[in-house]
C-alpha positions in Angstrom: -9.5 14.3 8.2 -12.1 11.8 6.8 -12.5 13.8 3.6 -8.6 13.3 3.2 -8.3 10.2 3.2 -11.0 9.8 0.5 -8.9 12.3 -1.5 -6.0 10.2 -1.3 -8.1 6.5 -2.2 -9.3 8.5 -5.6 -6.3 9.4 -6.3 -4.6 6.0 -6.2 -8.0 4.6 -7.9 -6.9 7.0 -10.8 -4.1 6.1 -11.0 -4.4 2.4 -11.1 -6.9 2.7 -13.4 -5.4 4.9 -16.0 -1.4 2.9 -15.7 -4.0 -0.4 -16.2 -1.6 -2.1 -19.4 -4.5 -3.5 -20.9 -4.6 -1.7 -23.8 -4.2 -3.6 -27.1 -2.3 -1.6 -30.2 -5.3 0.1 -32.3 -4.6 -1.7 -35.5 -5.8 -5.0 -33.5 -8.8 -3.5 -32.2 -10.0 -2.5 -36.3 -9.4 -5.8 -37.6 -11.8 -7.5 -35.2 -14.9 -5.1 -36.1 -15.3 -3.3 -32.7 -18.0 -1.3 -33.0 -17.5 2.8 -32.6 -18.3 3.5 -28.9 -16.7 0.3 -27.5 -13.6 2.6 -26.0 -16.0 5.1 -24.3 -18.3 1.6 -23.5 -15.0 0.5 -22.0 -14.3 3.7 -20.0 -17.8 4.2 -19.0 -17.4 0.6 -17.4 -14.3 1.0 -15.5 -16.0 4.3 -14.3 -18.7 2.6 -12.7 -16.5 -0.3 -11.0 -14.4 2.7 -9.8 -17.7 4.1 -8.3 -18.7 1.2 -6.6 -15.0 0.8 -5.2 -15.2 4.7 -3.8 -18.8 3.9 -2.0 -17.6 0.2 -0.9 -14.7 2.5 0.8 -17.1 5.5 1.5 -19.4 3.0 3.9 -16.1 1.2 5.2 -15.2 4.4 6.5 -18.6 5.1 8.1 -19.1 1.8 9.8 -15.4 2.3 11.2 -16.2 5.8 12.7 -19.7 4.9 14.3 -17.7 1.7 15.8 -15.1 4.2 17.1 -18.1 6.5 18.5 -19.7 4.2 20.4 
């Protein structure tokens, strides 16, 4: 059951992240000289907050069942 309700916080992680309307129109983003990578930089980045938001609610979910254990 614990694994499921992992499951379902990725899910709505993914799907926050990926309907995020921060996204500027592409001609913008050539006039200002962005470098190649900055997209993948910019992806790469919300990975990793997304990874700390999964362990943040990974140990959540421990400390709540070894408070129910006890």
């Amino acid at each position: 059951m614990n694994g499921n309700h992992i499951y379902v916080l990725f899910v709505a992680l993914v799907l926050l992240v990926s309907c995020s309307g921060d996204q500027e129109p592409a001609s913008d983003r050539s006039t200002r000289g962005d470098h190649v990578w900055k997209d993948q930089v910019k992806a790469y980045d919300k990975a990793r907050e997304v990874e700390n938001m999964l362990k943040k609610a990974a140990k959540k979910n421990e400390d709540n069942i070894e408070r129910q254990t006890q």
